[in-house]
Chimera marker file (.cmm) of the C-alpha trace (Angstrom):
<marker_set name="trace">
<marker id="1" x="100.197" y="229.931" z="-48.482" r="1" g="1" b="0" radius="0.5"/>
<marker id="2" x="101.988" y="230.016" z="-45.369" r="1" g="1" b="0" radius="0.5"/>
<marker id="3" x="105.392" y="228.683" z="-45.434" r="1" g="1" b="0" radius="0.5"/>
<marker id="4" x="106.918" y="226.269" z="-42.290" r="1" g="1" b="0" radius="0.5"/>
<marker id="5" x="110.957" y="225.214" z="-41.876" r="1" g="1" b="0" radius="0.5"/>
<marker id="6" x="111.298" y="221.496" z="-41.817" r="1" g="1" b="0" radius="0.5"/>
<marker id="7" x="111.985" y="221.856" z="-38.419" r="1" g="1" b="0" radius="0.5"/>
<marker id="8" x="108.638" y="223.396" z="-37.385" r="1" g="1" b="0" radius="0.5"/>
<marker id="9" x="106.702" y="220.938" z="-39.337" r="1" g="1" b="0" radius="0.5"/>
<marker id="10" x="108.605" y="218.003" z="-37.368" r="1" g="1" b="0" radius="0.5"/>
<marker id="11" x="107.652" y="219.372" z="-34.116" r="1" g="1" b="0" radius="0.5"/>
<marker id="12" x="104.486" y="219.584" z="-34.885" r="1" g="1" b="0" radius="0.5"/>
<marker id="13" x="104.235" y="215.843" z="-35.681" r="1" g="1" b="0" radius="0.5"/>
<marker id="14" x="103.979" y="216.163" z="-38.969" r="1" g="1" b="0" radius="0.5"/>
<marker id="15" x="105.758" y="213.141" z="-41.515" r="1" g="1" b="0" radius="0.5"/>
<marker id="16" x="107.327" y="213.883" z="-44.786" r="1" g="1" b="0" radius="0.5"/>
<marker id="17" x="104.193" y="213.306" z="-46.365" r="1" g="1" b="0" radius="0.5"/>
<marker id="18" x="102.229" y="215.853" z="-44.781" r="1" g="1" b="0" radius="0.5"/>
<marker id="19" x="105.487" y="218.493" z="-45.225" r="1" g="1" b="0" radius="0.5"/>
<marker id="20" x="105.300" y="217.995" z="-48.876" r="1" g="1" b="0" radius="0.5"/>
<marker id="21" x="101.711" y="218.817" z="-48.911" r="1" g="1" b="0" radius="0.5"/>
<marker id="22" x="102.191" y="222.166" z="-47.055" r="1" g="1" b="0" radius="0.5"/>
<marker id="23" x="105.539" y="223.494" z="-48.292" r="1" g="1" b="0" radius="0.5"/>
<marker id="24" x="105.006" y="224.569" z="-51.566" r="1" g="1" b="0" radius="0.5"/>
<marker id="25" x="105.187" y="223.782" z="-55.075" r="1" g="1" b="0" radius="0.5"/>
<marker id="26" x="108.163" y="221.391" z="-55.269" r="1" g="1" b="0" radius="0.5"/>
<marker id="27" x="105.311" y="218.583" z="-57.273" r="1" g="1" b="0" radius="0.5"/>
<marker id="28" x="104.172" y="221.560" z="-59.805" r="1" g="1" b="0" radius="0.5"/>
<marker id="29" x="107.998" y="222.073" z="-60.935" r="1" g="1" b="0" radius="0.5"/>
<marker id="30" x="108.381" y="218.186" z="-61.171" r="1" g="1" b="0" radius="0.5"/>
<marker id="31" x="108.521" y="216.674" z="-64.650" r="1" g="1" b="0" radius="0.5"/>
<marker id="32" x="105.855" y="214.101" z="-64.537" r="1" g="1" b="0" radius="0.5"/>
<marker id="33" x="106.864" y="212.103" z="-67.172" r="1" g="1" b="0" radius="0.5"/>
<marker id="34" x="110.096" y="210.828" z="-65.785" r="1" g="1" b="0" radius="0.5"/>
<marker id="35" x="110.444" y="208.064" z="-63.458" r="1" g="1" b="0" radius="0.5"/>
<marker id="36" x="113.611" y="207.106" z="-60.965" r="1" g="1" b="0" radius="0.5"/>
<marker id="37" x="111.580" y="204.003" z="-60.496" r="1" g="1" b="0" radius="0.5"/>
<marker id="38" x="113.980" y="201.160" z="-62.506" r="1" g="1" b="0" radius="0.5"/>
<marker id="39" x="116.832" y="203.123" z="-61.187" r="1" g="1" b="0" radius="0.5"/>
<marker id="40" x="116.149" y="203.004" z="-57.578" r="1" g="1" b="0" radius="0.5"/>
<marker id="41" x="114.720" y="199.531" z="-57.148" r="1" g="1" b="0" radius="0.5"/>
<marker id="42" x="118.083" y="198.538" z="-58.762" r="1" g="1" b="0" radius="0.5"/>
<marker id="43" x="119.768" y="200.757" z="-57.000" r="1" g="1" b="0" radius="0.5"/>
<marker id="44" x="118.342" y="198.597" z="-53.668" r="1" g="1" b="0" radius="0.5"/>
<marker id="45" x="119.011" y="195.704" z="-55.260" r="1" g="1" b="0" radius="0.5"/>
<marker id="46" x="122.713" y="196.238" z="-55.225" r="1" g="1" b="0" radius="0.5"/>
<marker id="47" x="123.156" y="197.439" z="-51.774" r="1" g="1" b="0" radius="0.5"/>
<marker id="48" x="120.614" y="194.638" z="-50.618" r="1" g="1" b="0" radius="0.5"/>
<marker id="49" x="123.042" y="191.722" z="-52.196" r="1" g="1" b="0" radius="0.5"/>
<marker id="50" x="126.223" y="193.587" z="-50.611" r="1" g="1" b="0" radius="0.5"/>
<marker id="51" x="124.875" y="193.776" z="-47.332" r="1" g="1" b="0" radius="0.5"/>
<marker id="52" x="124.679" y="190.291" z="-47.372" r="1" g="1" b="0" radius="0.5"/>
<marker id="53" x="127.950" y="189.732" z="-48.190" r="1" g="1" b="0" radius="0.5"/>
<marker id="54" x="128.612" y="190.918" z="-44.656" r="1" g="1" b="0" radius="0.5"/>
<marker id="55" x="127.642" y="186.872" z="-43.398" r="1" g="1" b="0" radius="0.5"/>
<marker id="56" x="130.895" y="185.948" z="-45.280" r="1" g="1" b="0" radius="0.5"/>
<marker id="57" x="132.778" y="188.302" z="-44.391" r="1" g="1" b="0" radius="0.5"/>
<marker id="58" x="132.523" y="191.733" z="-46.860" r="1" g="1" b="0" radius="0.5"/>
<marker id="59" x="132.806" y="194.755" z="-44.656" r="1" g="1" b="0" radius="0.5"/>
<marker id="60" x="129.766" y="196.932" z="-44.973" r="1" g="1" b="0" radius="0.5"/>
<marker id="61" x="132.231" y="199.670" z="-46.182" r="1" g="1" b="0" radius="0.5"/>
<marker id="62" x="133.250" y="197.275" z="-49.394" r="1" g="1" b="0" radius="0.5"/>
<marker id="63" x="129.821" y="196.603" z="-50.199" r="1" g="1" b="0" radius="0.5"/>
<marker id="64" x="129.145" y="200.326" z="-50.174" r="1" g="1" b="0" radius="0.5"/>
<marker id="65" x="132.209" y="200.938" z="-52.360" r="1" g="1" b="0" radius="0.5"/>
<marker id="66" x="131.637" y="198.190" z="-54.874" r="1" g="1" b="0" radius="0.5"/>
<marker id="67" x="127.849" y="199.135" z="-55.256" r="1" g="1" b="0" radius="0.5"/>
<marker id="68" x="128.395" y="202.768" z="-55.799" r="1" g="1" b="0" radius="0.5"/>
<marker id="69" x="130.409" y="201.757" z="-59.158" r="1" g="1" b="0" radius="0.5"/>
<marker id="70" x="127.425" y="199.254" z="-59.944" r="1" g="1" b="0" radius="0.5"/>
<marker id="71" x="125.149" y="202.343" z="-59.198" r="1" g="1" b="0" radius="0.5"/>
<marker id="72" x="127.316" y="204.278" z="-61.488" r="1" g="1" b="0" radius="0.5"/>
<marker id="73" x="127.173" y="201.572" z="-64.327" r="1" g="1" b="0" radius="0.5"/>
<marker id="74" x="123.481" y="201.357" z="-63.821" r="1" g="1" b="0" radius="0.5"/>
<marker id="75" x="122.972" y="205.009" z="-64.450" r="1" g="1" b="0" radius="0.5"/>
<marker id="76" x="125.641" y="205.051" z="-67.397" r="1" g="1" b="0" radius="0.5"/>
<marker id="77" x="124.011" y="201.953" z="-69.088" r="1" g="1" b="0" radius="0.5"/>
<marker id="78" x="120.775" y="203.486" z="-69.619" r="1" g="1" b="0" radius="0.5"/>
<marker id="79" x="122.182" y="206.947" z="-71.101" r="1" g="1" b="0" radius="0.5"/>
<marker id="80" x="122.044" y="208.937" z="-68.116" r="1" g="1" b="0" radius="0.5"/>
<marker id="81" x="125.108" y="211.244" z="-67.134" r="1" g="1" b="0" radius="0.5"/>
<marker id="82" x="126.995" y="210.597" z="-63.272" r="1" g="1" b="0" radius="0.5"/>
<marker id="83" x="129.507" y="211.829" z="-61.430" r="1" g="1" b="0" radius="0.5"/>
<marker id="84" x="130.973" y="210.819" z="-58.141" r="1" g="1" b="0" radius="0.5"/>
<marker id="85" x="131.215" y="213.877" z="-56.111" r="1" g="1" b="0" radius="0.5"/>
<marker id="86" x="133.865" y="214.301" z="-53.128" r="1" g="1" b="0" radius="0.5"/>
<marker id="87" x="133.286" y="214.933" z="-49.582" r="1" g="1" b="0" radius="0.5"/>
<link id1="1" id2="2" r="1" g="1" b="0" radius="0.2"/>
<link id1="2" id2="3" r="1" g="1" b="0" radius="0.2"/>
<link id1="3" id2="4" r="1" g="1" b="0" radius="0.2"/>
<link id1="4" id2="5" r="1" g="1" b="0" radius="0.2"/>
<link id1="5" id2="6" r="1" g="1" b="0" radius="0.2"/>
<link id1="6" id2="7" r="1" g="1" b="0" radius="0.2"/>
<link id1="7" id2="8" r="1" g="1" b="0" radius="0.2"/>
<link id1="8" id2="9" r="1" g="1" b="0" radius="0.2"/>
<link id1="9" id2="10" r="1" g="1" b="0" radius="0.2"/>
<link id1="10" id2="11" r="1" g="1" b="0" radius="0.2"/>
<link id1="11" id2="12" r="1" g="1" b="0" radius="0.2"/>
<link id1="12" id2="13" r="1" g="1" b="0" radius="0.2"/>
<link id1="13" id2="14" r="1" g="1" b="0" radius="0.2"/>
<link id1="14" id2="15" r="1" g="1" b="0" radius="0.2"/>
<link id1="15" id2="16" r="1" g="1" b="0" radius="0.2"/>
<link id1="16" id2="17" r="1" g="1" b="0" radius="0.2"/>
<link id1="17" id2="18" r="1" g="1" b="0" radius="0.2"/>
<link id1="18" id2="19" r="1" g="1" b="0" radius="0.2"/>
<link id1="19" id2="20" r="1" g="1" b="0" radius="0.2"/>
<link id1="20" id2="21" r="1" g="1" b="0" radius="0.2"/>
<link id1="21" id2="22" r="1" g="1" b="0" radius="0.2"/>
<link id1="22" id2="23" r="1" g="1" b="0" radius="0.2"/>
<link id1="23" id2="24" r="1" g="1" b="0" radius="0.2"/>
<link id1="24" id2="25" r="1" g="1" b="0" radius="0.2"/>
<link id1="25" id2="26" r="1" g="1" b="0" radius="0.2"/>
<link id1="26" id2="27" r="1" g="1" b="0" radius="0.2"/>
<link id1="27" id2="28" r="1" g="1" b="0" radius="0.2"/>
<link id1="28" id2="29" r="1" g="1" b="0" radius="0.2"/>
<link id1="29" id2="30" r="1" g="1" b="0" radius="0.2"/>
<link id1="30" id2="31" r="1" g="1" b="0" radius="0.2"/>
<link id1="31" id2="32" r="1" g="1" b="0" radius="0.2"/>
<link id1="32" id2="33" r="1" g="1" b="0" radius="0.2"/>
<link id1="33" id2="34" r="1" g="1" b="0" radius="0.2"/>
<link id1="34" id2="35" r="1" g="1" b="0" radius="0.2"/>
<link id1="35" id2="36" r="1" g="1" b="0" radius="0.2"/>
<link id1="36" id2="37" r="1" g="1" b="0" radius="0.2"/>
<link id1="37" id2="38" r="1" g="1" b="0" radius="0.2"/>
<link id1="38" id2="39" r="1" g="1" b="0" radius="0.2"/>
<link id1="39" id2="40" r="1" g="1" b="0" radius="0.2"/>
<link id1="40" id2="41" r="1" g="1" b="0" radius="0.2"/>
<link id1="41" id2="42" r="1" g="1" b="0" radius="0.2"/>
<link id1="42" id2="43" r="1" g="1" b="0" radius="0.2"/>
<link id1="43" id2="44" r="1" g="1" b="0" radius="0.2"/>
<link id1="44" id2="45" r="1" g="1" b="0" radius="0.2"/>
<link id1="45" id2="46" r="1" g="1" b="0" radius="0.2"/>
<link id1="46" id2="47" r="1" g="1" b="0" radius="0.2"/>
<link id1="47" id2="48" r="1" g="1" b="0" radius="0.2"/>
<link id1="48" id2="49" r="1" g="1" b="0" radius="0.2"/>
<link id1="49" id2="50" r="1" g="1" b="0" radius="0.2"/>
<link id1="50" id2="51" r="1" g="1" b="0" radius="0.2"/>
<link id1="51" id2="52" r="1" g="1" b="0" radius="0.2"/>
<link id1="52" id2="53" r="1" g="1" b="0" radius="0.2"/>
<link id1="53" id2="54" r="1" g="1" b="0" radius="0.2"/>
<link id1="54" id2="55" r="1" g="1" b="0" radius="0.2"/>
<link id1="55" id2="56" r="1" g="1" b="0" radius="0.2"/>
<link id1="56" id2="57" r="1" g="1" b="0" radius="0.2"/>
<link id1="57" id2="58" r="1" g="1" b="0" radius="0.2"/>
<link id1="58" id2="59" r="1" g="1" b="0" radius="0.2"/>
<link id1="59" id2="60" r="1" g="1" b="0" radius="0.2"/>
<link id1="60" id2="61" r="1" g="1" b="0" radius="0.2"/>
<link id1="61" id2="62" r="1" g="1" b="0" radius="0.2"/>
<link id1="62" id2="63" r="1" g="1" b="0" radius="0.2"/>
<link id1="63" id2="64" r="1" g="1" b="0" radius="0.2"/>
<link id1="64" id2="65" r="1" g="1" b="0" radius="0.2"/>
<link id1="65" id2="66" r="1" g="1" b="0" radius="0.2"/>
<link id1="66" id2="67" r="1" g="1" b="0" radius="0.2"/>
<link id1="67" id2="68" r="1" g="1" b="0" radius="0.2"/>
<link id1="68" id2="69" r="1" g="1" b="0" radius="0.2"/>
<link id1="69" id2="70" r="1" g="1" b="0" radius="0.2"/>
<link id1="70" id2="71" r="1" g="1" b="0" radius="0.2"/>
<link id1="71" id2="72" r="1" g="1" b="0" radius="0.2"/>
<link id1="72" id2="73" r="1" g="1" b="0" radius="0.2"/>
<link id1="73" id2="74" r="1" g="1" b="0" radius="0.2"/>
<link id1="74" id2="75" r="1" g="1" b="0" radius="0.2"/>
<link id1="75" id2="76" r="1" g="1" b="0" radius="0.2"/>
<link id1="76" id2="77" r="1" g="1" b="0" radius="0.2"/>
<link id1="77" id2="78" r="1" g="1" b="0" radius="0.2"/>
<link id1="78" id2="79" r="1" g="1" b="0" radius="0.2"/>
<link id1="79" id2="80" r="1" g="1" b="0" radius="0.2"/>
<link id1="80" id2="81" r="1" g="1" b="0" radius="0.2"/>
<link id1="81" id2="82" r="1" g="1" b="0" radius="0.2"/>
<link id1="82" id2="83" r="1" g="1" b="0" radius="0.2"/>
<link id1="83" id2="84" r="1" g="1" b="0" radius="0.2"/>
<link id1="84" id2="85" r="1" g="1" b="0" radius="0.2"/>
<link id1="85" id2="86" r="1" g="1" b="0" radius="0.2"/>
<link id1="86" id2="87" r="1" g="1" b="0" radius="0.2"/>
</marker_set>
């Protein structure tokens, strides 16, 4: 199979969709059985109720801050291991 940058596939027009289609085997390595589903959604969730703090006054930068720990707390809660990382 031929293999494209990112870049090249772009140009073309192409969406993430398609890229994933072309680029390889990236859904044969992944496990199947696991789901970020619960995770994410929460993970949303959060950022979606600190953003609108913003219409009383939370800066966008708080809300960012104070959901990362609830991310964190999220992830912890349900066994899984997290990190923050630095810039």
């Amino acid at each position: 199979m031929a293999r494209f940058t990112r870049r090249q596939l772009l140009g073309a027009g192409l969406g993430t969709a398609a890229m994933g289609l072309l680029t390889g085997c990236a859904t044969q390595q992944q496990n199947k059985d696991w789901s970020w589903w619960p995770v994410t959604q929460q993970s949303f969730n959060i950022l979606s109720d600190g953003f609108r703090k913003k219409a009383s006054g939370t800066s966008l930068v708080d809300s960012v801050a104070e959901a990362e720990q609830q991310i964190m707390a999220v992830f912890k809660n349900k066994g899984l291991s997290i990190r923050k990382g630095t810039a």
